[in-house]
C-alpha positions as a Python dict, from the first residue, in 0.01 Angstrom:
ca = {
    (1, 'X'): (0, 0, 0),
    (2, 'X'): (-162, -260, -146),
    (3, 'X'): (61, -312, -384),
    (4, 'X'): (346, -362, -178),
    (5, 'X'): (133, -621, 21),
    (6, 'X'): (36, -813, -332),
    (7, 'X'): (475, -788, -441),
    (8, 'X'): (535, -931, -109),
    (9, 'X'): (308, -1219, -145),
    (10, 'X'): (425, -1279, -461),
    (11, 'X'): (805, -1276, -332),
    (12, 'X'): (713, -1489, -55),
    (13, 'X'): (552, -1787, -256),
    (14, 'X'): (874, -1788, -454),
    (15, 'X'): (1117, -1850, -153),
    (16, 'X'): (1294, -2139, -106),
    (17, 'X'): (1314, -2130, 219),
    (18, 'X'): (921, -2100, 275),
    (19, 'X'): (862, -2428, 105),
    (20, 'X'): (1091, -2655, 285),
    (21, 'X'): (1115, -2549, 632),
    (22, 'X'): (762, -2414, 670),
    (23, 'X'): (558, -2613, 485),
    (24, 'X'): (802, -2944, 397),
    (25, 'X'): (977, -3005, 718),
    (26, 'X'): (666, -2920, 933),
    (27, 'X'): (391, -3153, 757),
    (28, 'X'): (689, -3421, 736),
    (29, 'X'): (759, -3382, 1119),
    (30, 'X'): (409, -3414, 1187),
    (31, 'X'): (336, -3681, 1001),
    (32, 'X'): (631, -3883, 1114),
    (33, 'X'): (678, -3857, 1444),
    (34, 'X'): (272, -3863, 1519),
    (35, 'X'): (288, -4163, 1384),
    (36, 'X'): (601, -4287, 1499),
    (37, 'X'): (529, -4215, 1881),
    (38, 'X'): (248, -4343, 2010),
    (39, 'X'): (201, -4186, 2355),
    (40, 'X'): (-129, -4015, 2443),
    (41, 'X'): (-156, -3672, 2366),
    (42, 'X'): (109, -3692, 2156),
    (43, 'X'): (-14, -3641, 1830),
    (44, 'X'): (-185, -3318, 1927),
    (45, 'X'): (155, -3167, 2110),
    (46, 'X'): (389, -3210, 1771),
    (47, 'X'): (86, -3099, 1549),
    (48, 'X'): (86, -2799, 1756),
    (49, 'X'): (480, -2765, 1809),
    (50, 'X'): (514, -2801, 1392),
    (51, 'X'): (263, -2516, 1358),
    (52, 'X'): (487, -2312, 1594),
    (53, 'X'): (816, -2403, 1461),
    (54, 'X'): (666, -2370, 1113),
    (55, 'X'): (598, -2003, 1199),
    (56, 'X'): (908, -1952, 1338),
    (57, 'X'): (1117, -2047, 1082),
    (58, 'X'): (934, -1804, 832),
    (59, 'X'): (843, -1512, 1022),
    (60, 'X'): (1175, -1433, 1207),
    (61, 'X'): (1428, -1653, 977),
    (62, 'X'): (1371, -1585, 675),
    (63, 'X'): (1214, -1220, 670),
    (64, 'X'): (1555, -1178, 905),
    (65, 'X'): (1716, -1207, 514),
    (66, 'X'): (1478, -1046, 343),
    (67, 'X'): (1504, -717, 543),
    (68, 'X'): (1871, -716, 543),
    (69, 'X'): (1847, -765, 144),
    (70, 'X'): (1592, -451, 178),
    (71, 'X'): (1828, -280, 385),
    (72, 'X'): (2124, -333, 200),
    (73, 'X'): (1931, -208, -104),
    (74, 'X'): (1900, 117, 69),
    (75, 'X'): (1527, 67, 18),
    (76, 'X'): (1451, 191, 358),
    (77, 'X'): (1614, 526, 250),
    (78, 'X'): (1460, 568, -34),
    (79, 'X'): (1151, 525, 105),
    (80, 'X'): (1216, 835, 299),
    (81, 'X'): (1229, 1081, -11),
    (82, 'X'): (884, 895, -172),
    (83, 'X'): (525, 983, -75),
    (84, 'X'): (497, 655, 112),
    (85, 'X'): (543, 664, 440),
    (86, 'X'): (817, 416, 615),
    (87, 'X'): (521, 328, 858),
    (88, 'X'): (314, 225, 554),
    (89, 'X'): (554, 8, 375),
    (90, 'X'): (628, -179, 688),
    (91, 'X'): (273, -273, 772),
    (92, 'X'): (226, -392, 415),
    (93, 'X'): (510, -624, 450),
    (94, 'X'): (473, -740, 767),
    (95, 'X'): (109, -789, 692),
    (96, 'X'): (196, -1050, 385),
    (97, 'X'): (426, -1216, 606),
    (98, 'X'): (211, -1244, 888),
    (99, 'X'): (-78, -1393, 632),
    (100, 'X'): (200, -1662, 474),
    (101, 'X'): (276, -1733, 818),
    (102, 'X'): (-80, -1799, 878),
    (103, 'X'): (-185, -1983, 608),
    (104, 'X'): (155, -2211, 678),
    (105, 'X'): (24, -2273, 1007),
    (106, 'X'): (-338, -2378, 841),
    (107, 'X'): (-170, -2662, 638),
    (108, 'X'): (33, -2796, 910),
    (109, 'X'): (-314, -2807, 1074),
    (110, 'X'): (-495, -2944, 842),
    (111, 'X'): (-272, -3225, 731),
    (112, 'X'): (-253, -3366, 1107),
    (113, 'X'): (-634, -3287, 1114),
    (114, 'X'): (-671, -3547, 901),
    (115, 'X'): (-413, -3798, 970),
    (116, 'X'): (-503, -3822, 1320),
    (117, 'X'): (-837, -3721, 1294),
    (118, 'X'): (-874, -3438, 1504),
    (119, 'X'): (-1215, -3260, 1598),
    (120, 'X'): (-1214, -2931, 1554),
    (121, 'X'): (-1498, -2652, 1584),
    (122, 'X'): (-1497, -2342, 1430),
    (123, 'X'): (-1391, -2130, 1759),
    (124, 'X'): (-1108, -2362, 1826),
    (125, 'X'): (-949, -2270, 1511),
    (126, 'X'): (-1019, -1873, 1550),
    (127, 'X'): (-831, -1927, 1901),
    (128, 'X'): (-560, -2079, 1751),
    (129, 'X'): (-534, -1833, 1445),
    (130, 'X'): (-523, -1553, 1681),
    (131, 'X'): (-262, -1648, 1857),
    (132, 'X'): (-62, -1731, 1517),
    (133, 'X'): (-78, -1366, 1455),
    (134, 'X'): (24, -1238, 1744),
    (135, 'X'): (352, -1486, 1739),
    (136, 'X'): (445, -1414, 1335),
    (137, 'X'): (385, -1046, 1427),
    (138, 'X'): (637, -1093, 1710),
    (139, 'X'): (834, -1250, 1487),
    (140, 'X'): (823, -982, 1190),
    (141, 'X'): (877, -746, 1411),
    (142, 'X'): (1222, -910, 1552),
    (143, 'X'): (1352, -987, 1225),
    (144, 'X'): (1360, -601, 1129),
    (145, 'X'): (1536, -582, 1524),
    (146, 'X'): (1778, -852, 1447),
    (147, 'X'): (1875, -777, 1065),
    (148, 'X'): (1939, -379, 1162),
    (149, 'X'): (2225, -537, 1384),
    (150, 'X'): (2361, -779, 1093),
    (151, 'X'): (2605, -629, 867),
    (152, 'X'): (2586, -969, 622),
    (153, 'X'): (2423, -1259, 583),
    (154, 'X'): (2700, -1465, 773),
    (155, 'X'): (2609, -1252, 1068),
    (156, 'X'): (2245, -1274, 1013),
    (157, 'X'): (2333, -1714, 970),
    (158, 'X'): (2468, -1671, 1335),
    (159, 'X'): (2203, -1476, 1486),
    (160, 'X'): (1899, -1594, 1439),
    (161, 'X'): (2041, -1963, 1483),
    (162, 'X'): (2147, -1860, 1824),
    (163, 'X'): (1773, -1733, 1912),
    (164, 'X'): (1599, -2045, 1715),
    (165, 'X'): (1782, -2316, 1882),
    (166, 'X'): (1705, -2215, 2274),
    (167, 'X'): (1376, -2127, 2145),
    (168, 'X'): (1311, -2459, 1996),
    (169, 'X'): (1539, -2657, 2259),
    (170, 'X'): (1385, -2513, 2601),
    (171, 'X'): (1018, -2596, 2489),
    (172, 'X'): (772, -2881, 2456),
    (173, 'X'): (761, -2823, 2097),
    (174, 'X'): (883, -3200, 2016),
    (175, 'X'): (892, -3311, 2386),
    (176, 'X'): (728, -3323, 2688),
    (177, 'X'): (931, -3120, 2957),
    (178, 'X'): (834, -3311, 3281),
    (179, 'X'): (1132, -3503, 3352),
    (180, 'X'): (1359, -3224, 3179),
    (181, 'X'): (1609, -3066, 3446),
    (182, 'X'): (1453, -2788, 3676),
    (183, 'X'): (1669, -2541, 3496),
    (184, 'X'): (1536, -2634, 3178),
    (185, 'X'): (1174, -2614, 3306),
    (186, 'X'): (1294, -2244, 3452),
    (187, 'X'): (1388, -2148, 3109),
    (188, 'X'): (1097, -2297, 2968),
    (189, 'X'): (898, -2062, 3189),
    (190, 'X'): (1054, -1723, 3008),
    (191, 'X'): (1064, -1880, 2678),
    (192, 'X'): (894, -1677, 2440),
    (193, 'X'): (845, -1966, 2220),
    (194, 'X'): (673, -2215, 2492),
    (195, 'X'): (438, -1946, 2542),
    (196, 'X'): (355, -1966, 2177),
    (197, 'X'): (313, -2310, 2178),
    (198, 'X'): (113, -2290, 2507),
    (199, 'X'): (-106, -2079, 2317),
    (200, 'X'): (-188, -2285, 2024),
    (201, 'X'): (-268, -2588, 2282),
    (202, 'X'): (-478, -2422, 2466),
    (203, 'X'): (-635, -2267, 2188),
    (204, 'X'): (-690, -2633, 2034),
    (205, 'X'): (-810, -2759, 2335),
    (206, 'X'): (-1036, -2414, 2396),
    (207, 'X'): (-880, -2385, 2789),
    (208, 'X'): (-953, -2014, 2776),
    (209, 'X'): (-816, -1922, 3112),
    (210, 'X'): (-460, -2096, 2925),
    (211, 'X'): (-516, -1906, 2596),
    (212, 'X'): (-585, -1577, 2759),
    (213, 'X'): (-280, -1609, 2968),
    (214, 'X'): (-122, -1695, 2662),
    (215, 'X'): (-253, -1405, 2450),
    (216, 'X'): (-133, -1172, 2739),
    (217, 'X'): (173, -1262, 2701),
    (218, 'X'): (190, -1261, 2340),
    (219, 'X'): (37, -923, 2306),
    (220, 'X'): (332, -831, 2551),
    (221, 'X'): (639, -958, 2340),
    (222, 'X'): (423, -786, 2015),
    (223, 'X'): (454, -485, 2161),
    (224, 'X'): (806, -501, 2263),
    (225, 'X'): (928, -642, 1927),
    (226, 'X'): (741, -376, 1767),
    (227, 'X'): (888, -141, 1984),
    (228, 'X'): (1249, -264, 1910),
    (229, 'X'): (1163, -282, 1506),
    (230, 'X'): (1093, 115, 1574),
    (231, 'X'): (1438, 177, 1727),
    (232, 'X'): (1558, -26, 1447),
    (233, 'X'): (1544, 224, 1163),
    (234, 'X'): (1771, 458, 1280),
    (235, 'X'): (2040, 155, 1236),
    (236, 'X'): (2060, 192, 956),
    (237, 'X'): (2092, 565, 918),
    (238, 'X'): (2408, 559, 1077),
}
């Protein structure tokens, strides 16, 4: 088990994909629009919104390829005829990308910690890094959901871009959604992602009645996703 987790670390740190739109693209958002907007607040919300999209972009995009690569391998099958249980290789996995997720998040916060000079205690950050493991294990556990429908990576291209974009679109990630049509706000409301976002805010800001709604809610989509990664596996057996 523990080799598995230490294979997928090492995988991870070699992907593309990690270093430019989780770490790149997020500490370059931050940077530049924090500094470019100048609106109270501000600085704080796309901080925040870069951790979020940060995770996003890791946990559920790219592990969306790397199962379907796994799947298309068969490994899943083989898997079955080892001593190591399915169960066992999919915690160790999802474990290593939950902790890159997590320690993508930490840079994004760190780098507008100090470029904006943000105060932050010790219990603010534990909020916050709780809530960025419930979200990257929603995430995770989506990806294995979403790449058991994909039959290539075309497919897998269209999929998740269809559940990024209204994720990232219908939230305050980048924006603030006050003036934003009521339908929008409506959306906003069921958006998996604003709750995410909500949760790092509040976290940051150590509202608990906010984070614990926030963690609620979380916890809920967790257990759904990991519900749905479940159901998932048979996919492919068919």
């Amino acid at each position: 088990m523990n080799t598995v987790f230490n294979l997928s670390l090492r995988s991870a740190a070699r992907e593309p994909f990690l270093l430019f739109w989780s770490i790149i693209m997020p500490i370059a958002g931050t940077i530049g629009l924090g500094m470019l907007i100048h609106q109270p607040g501000y600085a704080l919300q796309i901080t925040t919104g870069m951790m979020a999209t940060g995770i996003l972009f890791y946990a559920f995009t790219t592990t969306v390829f790397s199962v379907l690569a796994q799947r298309k391998r068969g490994v899943y099958k083989l898997l079955r005829v080892t001593p190591m249980p399915l169960w066992r290789y999919i915690l160790s996995v999802s474990g290593a990308w939950i902790l890159v997720s997590l320690l993508c998040a930490g840079l994004v916060l760190a780098v507008g910690s100090i470029v904006f000079d943000f105060r932050l205690s010790i219990l603010s950050v534990l909020m916050m890094g709780m809530v960025c493991v419930l979200g990257a294990g929603g995430y995770v556990f989506l990806s294995f959901f979403i790449s058991g429908l994909c039959k290539s990576e075309a497919q897998a291209s269209i999929a998740t871009n269809l559940i990024t974009l209204p994720f990232l679109l219908c939230s305050s990630a980048f924006y603030s959604l006050e003036s934003a049509p009521q339908w929008v706000q409506l959306i906003s409301a069921f958006n998996p992602f604003q709750w995410f976002v909500n949760g790092l805010r509040t976290g940051f800001l150590m509202d608990v009645t906010g984070w614990l709604a926030s963690i609620g809610v979380l916890l809920l989509i967790l257990l759904i996703t990991l519900f749905l990664a479940v159901k998932s596996f048979g996919f492919s057996e068919a």
